[in-house]
C-alpha positions as CSV (number, residue, x, y, z in Angstrom):
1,X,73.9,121.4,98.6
2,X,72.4,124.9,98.6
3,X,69.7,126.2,96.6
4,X,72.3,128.9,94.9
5,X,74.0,125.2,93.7
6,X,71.2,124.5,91.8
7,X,69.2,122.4,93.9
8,X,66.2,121.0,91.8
9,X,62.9,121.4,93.8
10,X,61.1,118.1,93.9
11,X,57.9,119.5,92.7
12,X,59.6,121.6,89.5
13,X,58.3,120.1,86.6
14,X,60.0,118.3,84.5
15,X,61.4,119.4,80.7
16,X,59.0,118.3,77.9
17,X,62.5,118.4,75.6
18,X,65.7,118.1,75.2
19,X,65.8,121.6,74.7
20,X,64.0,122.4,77.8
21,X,66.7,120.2,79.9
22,X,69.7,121.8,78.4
23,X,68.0,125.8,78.8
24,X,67.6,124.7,82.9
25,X,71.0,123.7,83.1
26,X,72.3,126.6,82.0
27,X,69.9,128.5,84.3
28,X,70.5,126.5,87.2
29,X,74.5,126.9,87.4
30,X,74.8,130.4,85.7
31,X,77.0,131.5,88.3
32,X,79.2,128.9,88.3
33,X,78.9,129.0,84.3
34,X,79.6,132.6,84.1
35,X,82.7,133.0,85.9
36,X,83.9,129.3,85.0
37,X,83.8,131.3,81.4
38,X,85.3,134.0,82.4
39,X,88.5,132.1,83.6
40,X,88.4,130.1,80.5
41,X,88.4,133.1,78.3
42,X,91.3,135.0,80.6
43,X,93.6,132.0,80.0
44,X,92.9,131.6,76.1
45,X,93.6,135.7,76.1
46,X,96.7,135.4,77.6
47,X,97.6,132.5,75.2
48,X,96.8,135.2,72.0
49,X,99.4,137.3,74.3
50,X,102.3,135.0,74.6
51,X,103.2,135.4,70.6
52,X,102.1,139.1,71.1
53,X,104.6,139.4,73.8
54,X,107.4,137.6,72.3
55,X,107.5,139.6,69.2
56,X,107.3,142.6,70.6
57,X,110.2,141.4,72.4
58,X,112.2,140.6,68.8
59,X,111.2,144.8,68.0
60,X,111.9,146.4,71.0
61,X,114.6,144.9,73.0
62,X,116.5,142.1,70.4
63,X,116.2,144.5,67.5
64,X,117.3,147.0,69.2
65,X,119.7,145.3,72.0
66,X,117.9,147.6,74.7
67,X,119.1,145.4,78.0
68,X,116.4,147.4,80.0
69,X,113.8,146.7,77.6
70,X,114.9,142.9,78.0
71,X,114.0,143.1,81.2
72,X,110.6,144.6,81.5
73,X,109.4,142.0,78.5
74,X,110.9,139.4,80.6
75,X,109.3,140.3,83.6
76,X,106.0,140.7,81.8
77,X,106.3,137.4,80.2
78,X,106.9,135.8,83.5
79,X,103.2,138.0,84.7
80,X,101.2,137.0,81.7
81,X,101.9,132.8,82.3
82,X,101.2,133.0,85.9
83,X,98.0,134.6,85.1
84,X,97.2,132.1,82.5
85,X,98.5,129.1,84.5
86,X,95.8,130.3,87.6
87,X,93.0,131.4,84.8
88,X,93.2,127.7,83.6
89,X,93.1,126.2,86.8
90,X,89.9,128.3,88.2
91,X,88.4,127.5,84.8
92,X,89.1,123.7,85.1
93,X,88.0,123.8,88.4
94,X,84.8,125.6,87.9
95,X,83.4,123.9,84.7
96,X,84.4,120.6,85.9
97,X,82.4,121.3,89.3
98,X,79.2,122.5,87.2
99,X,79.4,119.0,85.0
100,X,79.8,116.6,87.9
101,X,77.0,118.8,90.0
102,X,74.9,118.7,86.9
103,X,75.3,114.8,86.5
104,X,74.7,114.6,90.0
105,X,71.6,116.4,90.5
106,X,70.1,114.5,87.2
107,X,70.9,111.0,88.9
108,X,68.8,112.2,91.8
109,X,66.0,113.4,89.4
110,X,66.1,109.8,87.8
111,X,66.4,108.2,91.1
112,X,63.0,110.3,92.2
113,X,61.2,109.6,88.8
114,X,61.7,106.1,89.0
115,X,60.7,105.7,92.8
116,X,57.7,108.0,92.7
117,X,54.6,106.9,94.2
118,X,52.7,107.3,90.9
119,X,55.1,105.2,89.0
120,X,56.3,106.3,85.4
121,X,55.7,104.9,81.3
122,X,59.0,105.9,79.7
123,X,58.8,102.4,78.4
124,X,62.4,101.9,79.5
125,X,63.2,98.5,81.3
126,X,65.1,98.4,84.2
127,X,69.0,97.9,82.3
128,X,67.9,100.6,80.3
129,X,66.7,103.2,83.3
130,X,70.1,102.6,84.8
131,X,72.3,103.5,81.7
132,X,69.9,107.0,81.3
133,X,70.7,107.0,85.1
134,X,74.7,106.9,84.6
135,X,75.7,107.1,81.1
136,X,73.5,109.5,79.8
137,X,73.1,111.6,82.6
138,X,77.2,112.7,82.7
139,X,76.8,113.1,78.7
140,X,74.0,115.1,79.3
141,X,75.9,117.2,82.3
142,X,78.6,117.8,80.1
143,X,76.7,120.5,78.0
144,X,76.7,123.1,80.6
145,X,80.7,122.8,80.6
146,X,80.8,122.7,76.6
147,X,79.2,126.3,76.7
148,X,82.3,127.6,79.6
149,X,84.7,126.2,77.1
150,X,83.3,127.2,73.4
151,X,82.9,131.1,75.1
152,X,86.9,130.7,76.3
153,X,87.7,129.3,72.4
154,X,85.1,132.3,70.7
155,X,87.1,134.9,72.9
156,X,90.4,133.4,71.6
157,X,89.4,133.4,68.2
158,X,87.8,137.0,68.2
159,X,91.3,138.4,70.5
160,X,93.7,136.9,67.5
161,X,91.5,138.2,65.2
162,X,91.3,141.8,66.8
163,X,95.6,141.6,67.2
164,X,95.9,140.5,63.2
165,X,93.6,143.1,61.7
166,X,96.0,145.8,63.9
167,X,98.4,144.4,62.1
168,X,97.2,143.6,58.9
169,X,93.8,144.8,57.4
170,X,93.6,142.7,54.8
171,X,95.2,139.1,56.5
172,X,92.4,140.3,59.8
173,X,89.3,140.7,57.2
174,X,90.7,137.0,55.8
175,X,90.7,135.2,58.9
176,X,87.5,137.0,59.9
177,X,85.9,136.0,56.4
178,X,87.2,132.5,56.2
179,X,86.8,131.0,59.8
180,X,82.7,131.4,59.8
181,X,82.5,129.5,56.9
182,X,85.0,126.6,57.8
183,X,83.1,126.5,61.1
184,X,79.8,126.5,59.1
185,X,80.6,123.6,57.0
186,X,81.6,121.5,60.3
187,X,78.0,121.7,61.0
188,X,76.7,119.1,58.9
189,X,78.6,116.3,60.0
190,X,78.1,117.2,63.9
191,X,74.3,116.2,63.2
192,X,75.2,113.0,62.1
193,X,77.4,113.0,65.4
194,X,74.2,113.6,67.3
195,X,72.2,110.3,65.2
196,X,74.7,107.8,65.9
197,X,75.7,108.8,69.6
198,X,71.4,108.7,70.0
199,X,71.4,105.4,68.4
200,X,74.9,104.2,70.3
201,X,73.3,104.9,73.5
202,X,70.0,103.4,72.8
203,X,71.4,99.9,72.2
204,X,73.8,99.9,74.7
205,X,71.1,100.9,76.9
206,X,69.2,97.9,75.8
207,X,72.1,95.2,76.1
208,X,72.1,96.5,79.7
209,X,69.0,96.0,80.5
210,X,69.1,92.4,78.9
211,X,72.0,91.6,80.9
212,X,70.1,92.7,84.1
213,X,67.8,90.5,83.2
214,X,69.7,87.4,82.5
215,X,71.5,87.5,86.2
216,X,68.9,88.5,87.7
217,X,67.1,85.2,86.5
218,X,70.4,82.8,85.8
219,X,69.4,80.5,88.9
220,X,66.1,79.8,86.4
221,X,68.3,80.1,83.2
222,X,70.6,77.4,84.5
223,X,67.6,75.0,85.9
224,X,66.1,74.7,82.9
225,X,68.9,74.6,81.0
226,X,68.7,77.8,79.4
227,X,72.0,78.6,79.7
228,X,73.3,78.8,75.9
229,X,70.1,80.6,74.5
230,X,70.7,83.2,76.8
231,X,73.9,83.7,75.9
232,X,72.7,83.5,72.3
233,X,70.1,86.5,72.7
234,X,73.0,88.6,74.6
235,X,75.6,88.2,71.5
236,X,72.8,89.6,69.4
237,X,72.0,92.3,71.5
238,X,76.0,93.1,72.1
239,X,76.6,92.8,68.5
240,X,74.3,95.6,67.8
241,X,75.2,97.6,70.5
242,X,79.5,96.7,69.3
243,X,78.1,97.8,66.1
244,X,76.5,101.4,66.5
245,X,79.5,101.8,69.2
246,X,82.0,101.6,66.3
247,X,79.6,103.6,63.7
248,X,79.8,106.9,66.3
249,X,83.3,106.5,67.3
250,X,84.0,106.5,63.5
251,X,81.8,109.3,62.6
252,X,83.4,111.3,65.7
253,X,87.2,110.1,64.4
254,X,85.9,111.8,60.8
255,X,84.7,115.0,62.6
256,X,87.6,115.0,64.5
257,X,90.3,114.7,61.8
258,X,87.8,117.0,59.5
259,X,88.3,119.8,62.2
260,X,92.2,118.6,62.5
261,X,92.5,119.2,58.7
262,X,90.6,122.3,58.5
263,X,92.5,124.0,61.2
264,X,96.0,123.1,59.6
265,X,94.8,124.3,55.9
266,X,93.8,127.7,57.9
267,X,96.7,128.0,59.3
268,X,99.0,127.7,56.7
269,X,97.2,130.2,54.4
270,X,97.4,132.5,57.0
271,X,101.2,131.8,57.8
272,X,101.7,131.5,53.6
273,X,100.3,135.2,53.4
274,X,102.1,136.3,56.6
275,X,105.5,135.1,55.0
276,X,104.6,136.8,51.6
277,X,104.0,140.1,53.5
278,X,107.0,140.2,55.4
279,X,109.2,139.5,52.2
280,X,107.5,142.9,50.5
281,X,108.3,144.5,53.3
282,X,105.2,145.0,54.9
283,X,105.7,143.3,58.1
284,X,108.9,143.3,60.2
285,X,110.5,140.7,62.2
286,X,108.6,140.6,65.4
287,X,105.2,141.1,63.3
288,X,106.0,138.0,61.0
289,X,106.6,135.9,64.6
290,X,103.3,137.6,66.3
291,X,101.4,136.5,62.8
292,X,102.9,133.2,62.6
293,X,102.4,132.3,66.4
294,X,98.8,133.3,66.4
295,X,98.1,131.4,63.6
296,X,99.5,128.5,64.5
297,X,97.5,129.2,67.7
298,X,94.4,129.8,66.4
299,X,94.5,126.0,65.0
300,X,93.8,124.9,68.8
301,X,90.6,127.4,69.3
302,X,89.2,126.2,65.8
303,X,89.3,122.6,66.9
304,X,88.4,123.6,70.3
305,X,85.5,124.2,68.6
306,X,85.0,121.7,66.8
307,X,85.4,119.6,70.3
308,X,82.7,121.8,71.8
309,X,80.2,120.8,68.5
310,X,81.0,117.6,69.0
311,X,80.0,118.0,73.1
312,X,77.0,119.5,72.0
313,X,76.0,117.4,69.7
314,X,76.8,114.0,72.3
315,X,74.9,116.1,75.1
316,X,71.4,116.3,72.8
317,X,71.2,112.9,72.1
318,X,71.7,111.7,75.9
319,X,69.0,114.8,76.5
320,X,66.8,113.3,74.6
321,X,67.2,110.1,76.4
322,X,66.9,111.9,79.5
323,X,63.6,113.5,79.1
324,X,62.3,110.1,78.0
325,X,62.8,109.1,81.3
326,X,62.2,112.8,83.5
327,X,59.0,113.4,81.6
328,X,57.5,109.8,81.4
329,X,53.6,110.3,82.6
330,X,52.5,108.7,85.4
331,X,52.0,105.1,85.6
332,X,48.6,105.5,87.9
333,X,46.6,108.8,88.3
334,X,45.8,108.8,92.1
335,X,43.8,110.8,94.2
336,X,45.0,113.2,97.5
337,X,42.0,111.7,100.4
338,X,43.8,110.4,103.4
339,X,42.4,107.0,104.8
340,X,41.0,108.6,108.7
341,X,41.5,104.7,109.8
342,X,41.7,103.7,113.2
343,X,45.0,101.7,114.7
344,X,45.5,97.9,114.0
345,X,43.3,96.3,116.5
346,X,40.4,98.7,116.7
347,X,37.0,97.8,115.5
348,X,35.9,99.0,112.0
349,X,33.9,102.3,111.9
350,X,30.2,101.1,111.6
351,X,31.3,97.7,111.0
352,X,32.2,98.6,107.6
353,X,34.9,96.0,105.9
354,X,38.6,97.9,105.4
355,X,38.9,96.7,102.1
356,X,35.6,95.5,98.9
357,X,35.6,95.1,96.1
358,X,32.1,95.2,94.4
359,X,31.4,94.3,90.7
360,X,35.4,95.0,90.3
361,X,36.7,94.5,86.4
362,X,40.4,95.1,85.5
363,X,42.0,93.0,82.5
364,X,41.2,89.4,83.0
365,X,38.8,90.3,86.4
366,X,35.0,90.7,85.6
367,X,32.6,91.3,88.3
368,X,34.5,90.6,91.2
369,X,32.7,90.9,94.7
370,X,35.2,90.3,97.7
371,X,35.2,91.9,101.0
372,X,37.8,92.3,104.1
373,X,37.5,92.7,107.6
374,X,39.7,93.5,110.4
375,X,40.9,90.6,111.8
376,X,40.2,88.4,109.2
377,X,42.3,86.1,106.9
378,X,40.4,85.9,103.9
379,X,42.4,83.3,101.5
380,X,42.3,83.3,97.1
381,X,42.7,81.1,95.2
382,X,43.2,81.5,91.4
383,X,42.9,79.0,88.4
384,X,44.6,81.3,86.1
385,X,47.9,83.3,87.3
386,X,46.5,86.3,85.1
387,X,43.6,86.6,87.8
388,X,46.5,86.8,90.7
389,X,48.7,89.1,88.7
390,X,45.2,91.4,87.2
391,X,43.9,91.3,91.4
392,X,47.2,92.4,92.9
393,X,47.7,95.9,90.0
394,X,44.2,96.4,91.4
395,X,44.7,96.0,95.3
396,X,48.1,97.9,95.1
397,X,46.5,101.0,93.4
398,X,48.0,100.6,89.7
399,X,45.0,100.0,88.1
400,X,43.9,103.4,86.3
401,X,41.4,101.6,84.1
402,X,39.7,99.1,86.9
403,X,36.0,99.2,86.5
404,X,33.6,98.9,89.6
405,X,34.1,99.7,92.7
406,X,37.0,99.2,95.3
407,X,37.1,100.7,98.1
408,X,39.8,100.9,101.3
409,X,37.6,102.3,104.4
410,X,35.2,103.3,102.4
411,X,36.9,105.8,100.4
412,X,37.3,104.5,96.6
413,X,40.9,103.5,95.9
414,X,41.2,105.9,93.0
415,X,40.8,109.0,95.4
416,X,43.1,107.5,97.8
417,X,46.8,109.4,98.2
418,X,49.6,106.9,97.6
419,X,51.3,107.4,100.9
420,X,47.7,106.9,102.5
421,X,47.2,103.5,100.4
422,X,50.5,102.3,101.1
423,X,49.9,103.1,104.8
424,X,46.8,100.8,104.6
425,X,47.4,97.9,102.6
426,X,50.4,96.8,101.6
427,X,51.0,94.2,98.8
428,X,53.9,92.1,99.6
429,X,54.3,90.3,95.8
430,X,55.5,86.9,94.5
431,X,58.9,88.8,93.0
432,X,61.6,88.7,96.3
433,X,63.5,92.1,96.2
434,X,66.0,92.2,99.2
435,X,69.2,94.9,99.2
436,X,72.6,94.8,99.6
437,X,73.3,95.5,103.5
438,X,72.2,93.4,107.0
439,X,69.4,91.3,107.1
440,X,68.4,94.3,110.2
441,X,68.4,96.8,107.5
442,X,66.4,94.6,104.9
443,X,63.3,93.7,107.6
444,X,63.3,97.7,109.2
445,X,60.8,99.6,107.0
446,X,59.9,102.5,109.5
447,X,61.3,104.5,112.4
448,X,60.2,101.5,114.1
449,X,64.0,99.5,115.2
450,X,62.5,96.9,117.7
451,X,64.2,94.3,118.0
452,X,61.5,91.8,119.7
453,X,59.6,93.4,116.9
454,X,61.9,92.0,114.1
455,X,62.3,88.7,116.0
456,X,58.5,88.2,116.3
457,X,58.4,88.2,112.5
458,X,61.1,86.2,111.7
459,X,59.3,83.4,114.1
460,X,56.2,84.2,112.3
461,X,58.1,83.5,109.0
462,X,59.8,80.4,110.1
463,X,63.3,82.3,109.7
464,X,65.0,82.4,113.0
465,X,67.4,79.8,112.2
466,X,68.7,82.9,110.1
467,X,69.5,85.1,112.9
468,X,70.0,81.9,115.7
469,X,72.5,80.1,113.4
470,X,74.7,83.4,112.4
471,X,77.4,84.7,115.1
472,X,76.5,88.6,114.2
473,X,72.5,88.1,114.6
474,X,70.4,90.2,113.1
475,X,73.5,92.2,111.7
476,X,74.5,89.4,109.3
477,X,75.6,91.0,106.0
478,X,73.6,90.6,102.9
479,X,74.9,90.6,99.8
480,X,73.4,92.9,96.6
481,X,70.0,91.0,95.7
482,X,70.5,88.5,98.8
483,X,72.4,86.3,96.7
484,X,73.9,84.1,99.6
485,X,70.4,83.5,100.7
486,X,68.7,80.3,99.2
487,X,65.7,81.4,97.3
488,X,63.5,79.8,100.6
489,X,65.4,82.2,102.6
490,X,64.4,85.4,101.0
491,X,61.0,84.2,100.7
492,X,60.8,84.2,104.3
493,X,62.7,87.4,104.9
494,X,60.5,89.3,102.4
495,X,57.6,87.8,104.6
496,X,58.9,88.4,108.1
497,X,59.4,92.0,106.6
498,X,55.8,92.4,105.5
499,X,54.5,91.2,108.8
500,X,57.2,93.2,110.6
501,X,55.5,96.5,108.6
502,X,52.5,95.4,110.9
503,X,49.9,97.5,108.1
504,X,46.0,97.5,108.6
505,X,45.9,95.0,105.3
506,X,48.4,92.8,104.3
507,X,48.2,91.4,101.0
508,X,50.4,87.8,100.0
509,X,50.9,86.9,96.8
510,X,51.9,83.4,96.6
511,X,54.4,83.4,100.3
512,X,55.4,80.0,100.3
513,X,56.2,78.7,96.9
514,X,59.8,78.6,97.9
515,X,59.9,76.3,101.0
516,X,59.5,72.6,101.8
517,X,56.0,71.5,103.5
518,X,57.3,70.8,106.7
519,X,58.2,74.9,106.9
520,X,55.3,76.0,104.7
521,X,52.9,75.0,107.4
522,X,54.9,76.7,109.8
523,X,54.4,79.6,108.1
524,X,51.1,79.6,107.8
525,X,50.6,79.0,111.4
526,X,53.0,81.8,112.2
527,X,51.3,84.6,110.0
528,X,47.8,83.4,111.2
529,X,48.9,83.4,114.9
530,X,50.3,86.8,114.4
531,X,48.1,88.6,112.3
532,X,45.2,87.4,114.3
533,X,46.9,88.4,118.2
534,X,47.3,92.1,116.1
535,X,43.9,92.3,114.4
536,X,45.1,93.4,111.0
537,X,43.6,91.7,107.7
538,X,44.7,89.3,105.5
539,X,44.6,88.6,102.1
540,X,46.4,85.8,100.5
541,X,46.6,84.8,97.0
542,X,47.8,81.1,97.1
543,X,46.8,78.0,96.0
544,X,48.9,76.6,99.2
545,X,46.5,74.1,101.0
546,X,48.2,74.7,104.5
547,X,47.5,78.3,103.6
548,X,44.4,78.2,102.8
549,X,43.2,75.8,105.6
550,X,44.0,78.6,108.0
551,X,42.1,81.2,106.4
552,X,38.8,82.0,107.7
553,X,36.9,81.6,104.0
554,X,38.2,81.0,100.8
555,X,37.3,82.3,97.5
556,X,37.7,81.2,94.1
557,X,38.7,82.7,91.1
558,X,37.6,80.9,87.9
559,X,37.8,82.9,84.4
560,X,37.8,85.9,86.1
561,X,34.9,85.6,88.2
562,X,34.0,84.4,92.1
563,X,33.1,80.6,91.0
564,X,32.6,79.7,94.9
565,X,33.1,80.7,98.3
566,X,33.5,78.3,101.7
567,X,36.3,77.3,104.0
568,X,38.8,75.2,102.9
569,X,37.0,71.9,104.2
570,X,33.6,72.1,102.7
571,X,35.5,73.3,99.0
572,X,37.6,70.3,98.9
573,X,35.2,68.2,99.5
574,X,32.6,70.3,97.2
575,X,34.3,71.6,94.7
576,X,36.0,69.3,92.1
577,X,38.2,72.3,90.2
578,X,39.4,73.7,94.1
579,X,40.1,70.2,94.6
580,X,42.5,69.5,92.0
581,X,44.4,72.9,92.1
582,X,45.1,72.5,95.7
583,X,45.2,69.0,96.4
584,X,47.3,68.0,93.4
């Protein structure tokens, strides 16, 4: 797509409103918009025409029985619906483009806001991201097409209008007089259009993202026999969402036979006075068909209307959702420094540890001291999950509010640019998130394809039996969120993909908590092997004693605080607390 499509630059900023969203819209296709509009308007002209033409057909050629008159009218009847039949079709065509161009371009703008390094606070769980994503971003879309089609029904109107009041003074001035005000008085219940569609949208947003979240846990659900209060909490959440689904598809039913009615009382008065008219002799034949047709034309252009209010209003409330999402600040505030680190397997710059953390605080953490070499496998242990969970939002740079120091390379985290962190250390966390694809495509994570590579990881992560025992290898499908994997299995692939990433710090939250004994000590052979033949450092948050026996010290975390610091040998048989959380 070109930039005259309406390409968004990734660094334009996003709209503060709904307002904001619609304006760029129209700025960004105005082309398109423009002459999309202009074929729109050509076709509803020609359809004021077609009564136009036929009674001055009755005048000049039936009236009269002029056969060469007959003709021509004929002939220009059979001009003006090939002109309308193409303006329609290149008006279609070009609005319809616009919307799905539009939708398209605000899926990629969600897509971007979600994935951004800096994260986003919208608020919006993941169910709900995904409807803004979809639903509301065609809804949203559509307003750029609304505007096409209410300047093609405004030229009707004002061309029937223009045609009557050369016919008619009086009936012109009427319809002039009278359709503002039946158009004003639609108003009102468009807004209440704009409240429920807002409020349809935001619960069916919300079942969504509670049924994401019962399949993504129903393997939990169903082994602790969750099952039926899940389903439970869904009903209540569908029933709401059934319910505000049914109170904006009633109030748009009302609008829409409100503008039906309207349009049909406005024609008749127009067609009653017409009729009158043409009995005082005011009118003749062909005037009294030209008067009649357009006014039962104008009927489609006044609810045309209507339609495009009701468009307008639909396209405000998913806006408003939109922005939500576009505009969301940023879930960290990082830095722009770039880490000047050596390769994997270098020696530290002045002997200096790649990664500390001195006097660190961040939620339950207080005064944390902890320090990490190259080369070194430096294992954690934590009483309280809060302490794992509050140490990793620290270590993977989310933690705007951390107090102390923590440092990668001696540059404080907080000045660090997130592609430069991520480079560095990279946080592999208890949560498995493979993709739909090959189990090749889920361990790659760079330019990087090599096979032995990928192999050498997978043997690391006690997985080979994936590849070895699978006639298409490394290619073997994978379906969306790995669910013909055993949750063992994508433990181990998420590993094998972590160590295939090969980064200068390698942070493992809880690896093994998926996997029998017998393969967990394989594993932590396999990542200890590995990560100490490449020199890169390792930080693992377990409470895994094969784990932990492999790591070169151990520290632990007691209420939020280093309560001790040895091997694993001298704390088990030292320390009664490290004891009983890893030898129970």
């Amino acid at each position: 797509m070109t930039a005259a499509e309406g390409r968004t630059a990734p660094d334009e900023p996003p709209p503060t409103d709904a307002a904001a969203l619609r304006s760029r819209t129209l700025r960004r296709h105005r082309g398109p918009i423009a002459l999309g509009a202009f074929f729109l308007s050509l076709h509803q002209l020609c359809e004021v025409l077609v009564p136009v033409a036929i009674g001055l057909t009755i005048d000049l050629a039936v009236a009269t029985g002029d056969v060469v008159a007959l003709a021509w009218c004929v002939g220009g009847l059979t001009i003006l619906f090939t002109v309308l039949a193409l303006a329609y079709r290149t008006g279609a065509r070009l609005t319809l483009g616009v919307a799905e161009r539009e939708a398209h371009l605000l899926r990629l703008e969600s897509a971007r806001r979600v994935l951004h390094p800096h994260g986003e606070r919208s608020g919006l769980r993941s169910g709900e991201i995904l409807a803004v994503a979809t639903s509301d971003a065609d809804q949203a879309a559509s307003y750029a097409r609304a505007w096409a089609i209410g300047i093609g029904q405004v030229t009707a109107i004002v061309a029937t209008t223009v045609v009557l009041l050369s016919i008619d003074v009086p009936l012109g001035l009427g319809v002039l007089v009278g359709l503002p005000l039946m158009l004003l008085a639609l108003r009102f219940p468009a807004a209440r259009i704009t409240r429920r569609t807002e409020d349809k949208q935001a619960t069916a947003a919300r079942a969504t993202a509670v049924a994401t979240d019962l399949v993504g846990g129903l393997r939990v659900l169903m082994g602790i026999g969750a099952r039926r209060d899940a389903a439970l909490r869904y009903r209540e959440v569908s029933d709401r969402a059934l319910t505000a689904s049914v109170g904006a598809a009633a109030s748009n039913g009302v609008y829409t036979g409100l503008v039906t009615a309207a349009g049909a009382v406005f024609l008749a008065c127009v067609a009653g006075a017409a009729g009158w008219m043409a009995l005082q002799g005011h009118l003749t034949v062909g005037e009294l068909v030209i008067v009649v047709g357009l006014a039962q034309f104008l009927a489609e252009p006044i609810k045309g209307l209507g339609m495009v209010g009701q468009l307008f209003a639909i396209a405000k409330a998913s806006a408003r959702r939109m922005v939500r999402l576009l505009g969301a600040p940023d879930a960290v505030t990082p830095g722009d420094r770039v880490l000047p680190l050596p390769a994997t397997g270098e020696e530290d710059p002045a002997g200096e540890p790649i990664l500390a953390l001195r006097g660190t605080g961040h939620r339950t953490l207080d005064d944390v001291d902890l320090t990490l070499r190259r080369g070194e496998l430096v294992g954690v242990l934590t009483t309280d999950p809060r302490d794992a969970e509050a140490l990793v939002d620290l270590l993977s740079g989310r933690a705007n509010d951390a107090r102390g120091a923590t440092t990668v390379g001696g540059i404080p985290i907080e000045e660090l640019a997130p592609a430069s962190l991520r480079r560095t250390v990279l946080v592999e966390e208890h949560g498995v998130s493979l993709f739909e694809g090959t189990l090749r495509s889920n361990l790659v994570t760079g330019p990087d394809h090599d096979e032995t590579r990928l192999m050498t990881a997978l043997e690391a992560a006690a997985a080979t039996e994936l590849v070895e025992g699978h006639p298409e290898g490394l290619d073997r499908p994978v379906r969306d969120r790995a669910t013909d994997l055993s949750g063992g299995q994508r433990q181990r692939v998420a590993l094998a993909r972590a160590l295939a990433a090969d980064p200068p710090v390698l942070v493992l939250h809880d690896p093994t908590t998926a996997v029998d004994a017998v393969t967990e000590e394989a594993i932590a052979q396999g990542v200890a092997t590995l990560r100490a033949a490449r020199g890169g450092a390792t930080l693992v948050i377990a409470s895994s004693p094969a784990l932990l026996a492999r790591a070169d010290r151990v520290l632990v975390l007691r209420e939020g605080r280093i309560h001790a610091e040895g091997t694993h040998t001298r704390l088990v048989e030292d320390d009664p607390h490290y004891r009983e959380a890893v030898l129970r």
